[in-house]
N, C-alpha and C positions, 0 to 999 in steps of 0.2 A: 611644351610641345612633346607630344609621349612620352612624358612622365620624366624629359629631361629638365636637368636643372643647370644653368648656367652659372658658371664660376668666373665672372670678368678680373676681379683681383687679381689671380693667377696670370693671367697676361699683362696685367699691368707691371706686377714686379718686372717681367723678363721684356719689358719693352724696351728698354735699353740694347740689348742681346737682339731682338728683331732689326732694329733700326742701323746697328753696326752691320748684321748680314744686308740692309737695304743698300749703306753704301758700298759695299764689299760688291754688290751686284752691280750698282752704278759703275763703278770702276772696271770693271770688268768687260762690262757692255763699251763703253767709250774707249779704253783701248785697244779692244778687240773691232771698233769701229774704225778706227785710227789706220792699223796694219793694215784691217780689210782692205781699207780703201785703194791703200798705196799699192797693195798687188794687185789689185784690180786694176786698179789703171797700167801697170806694167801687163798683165793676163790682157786686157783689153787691146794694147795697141800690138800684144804680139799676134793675136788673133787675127788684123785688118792684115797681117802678112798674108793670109791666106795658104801658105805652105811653109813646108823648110820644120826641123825640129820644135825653134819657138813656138810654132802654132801648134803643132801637136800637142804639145809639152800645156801648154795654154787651155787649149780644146779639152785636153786629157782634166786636166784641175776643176773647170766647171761643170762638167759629165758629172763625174764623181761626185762632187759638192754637190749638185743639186741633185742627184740620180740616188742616192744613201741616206738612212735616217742619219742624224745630228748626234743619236746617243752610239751607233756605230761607228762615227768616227771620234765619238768623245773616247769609245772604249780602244781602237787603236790605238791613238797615241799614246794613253794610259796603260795602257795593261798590253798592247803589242809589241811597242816598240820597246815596254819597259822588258816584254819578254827575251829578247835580245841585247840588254845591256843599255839602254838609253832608257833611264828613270828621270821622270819630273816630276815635283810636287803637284798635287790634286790643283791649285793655282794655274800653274804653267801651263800644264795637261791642257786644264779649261781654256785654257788664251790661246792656246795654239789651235783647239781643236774650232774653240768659233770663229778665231780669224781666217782658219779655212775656210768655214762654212760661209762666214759674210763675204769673202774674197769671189768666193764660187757665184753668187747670188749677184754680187754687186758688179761681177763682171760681164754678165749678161744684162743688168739692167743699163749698162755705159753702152754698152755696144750698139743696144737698140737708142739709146738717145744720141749717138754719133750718124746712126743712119739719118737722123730729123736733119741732120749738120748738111748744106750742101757741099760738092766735095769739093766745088771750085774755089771757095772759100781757103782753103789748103792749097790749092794749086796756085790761084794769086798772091799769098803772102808769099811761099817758094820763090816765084819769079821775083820778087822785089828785094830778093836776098835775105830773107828769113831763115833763118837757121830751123830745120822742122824741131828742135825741141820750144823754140820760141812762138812757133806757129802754135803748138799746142797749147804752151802755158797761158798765151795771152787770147788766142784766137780762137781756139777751138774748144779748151776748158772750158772759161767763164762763161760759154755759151750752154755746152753740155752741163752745166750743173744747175741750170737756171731747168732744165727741159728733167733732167730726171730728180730734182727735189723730192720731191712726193713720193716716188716711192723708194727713193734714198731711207728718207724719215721713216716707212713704212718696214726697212729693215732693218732701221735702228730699231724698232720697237719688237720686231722681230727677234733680234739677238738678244734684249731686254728678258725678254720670255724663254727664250730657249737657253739662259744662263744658270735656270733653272735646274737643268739636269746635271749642274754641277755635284747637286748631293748626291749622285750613284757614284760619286768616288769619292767621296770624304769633302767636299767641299762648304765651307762655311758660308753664303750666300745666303739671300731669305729661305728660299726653303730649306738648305740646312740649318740654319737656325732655330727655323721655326719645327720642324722635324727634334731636332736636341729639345726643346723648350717642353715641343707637347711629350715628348718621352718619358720627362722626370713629372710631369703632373698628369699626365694623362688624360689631359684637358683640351682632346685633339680638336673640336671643332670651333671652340674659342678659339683658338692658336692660327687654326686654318682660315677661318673669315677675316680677321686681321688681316692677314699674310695675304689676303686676295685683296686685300681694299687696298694695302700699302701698291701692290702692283698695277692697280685699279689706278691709281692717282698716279704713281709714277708714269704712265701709260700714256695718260690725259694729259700731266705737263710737258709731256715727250711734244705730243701733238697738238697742245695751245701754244709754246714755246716755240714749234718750227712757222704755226701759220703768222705767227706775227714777226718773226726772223723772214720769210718770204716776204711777207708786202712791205717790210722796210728794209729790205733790200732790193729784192728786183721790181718791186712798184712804186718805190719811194723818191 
């Protein structure tokens, strides 16, 4: 193809070195899903206060999170805060920084799947002496997670992709990996098609693996 020549070898030695940045991105993604989650649903239920600091405090985290690129708040916590005295490793940086970002995302998509929830729902477990954190965990969750799955999964793959921009701060993940690999051979477009099929598949298992997690759970 114009006079290029393809050097498959060359990635084959360093495939090892891809595959370590592939789960190094796995990890990343999942516990940065994890955190998300859990402030999200604290962001979330401070939100239905509708006033009072919480809500601002709440209001204020998803604005931001979804209103800013991903590599602007990867470089605050990096190189901002580290500007002031709070240094994290290129790792931490990244966890902190997508747990925000997922937090952000994932707490507006709860919101809008709480509105599907009727409210009476809440109101009758109350009356029967439900404790409102029990009202939530058993009544009003397992409801909400069945209605916004979909595009749960959809930010799971989101953060998949956007862990990406770990390598602006030294971060070893695929594409730094694969960024180190084609550097010493020079062998940048072997290196790069790899590196898009590996996320190519991870992607897909993301999303073969959720739809048959939904129908053998909530239609099985």
């Amino acid at each position: 193809m114009f006079g290029y020549t393809f050097y498959w070898s060359v990635v084959w030695e360093k495939l090892p070195e891809l595959i370590e940045g592939a789960k190094a991105t796995l990890a990343l993604t999942v516990l940065s899903m994890i955190i998300g989650t859990l402030i999200a649903l604290a962001l979330t239920l401070l939100r239905r206060q509708e006033k009072g600091m919480g809500y601002a405090f709440a209001t204020s985290w998803v604005e931001v999170a979804r209103n800013t690129p991903a590599l602007f708040q990867i470089y605050m916590i990096y190189f901002g805060l580290g500007a002031i005295g709070l240094h994290f490793s290129s790792y931490v940086a990244m966890l902190l920084a997508l747990s925000f970002n997922n937090a952000g995302y994932l707490a507006e998509i709860f919101r809008g799947g709480l509105q599907t929830i009727p409210k009476q729902q809440h109101t009758a477990a109350r009356s029967l002496g439900i404790s409102s954190f029990n009202t939530y965990t058993h009544v009003v969750f397992p409801q909400l997670f069945k209605v916004v799955y979909f595009p749960y999964v959809n930010q799971l793959n989101w953060a998949l992709l956007n862990s990406s921009l770990g390598m602006i701060i030294g971060l070893r993940e695929l594409t730094g990996a694969t960024q180190a690999a084609q550097s010493e051979s020079f062998r940048t477009f072997e290196f790069f098609i790899i590196a898009a099929l590996m996320y190519y598949l991870m992607s897909k298992i993301i999303e073969s693996g959720a739809r048959l997690t939904f129908w053998r759970v909530f239609k099985g």
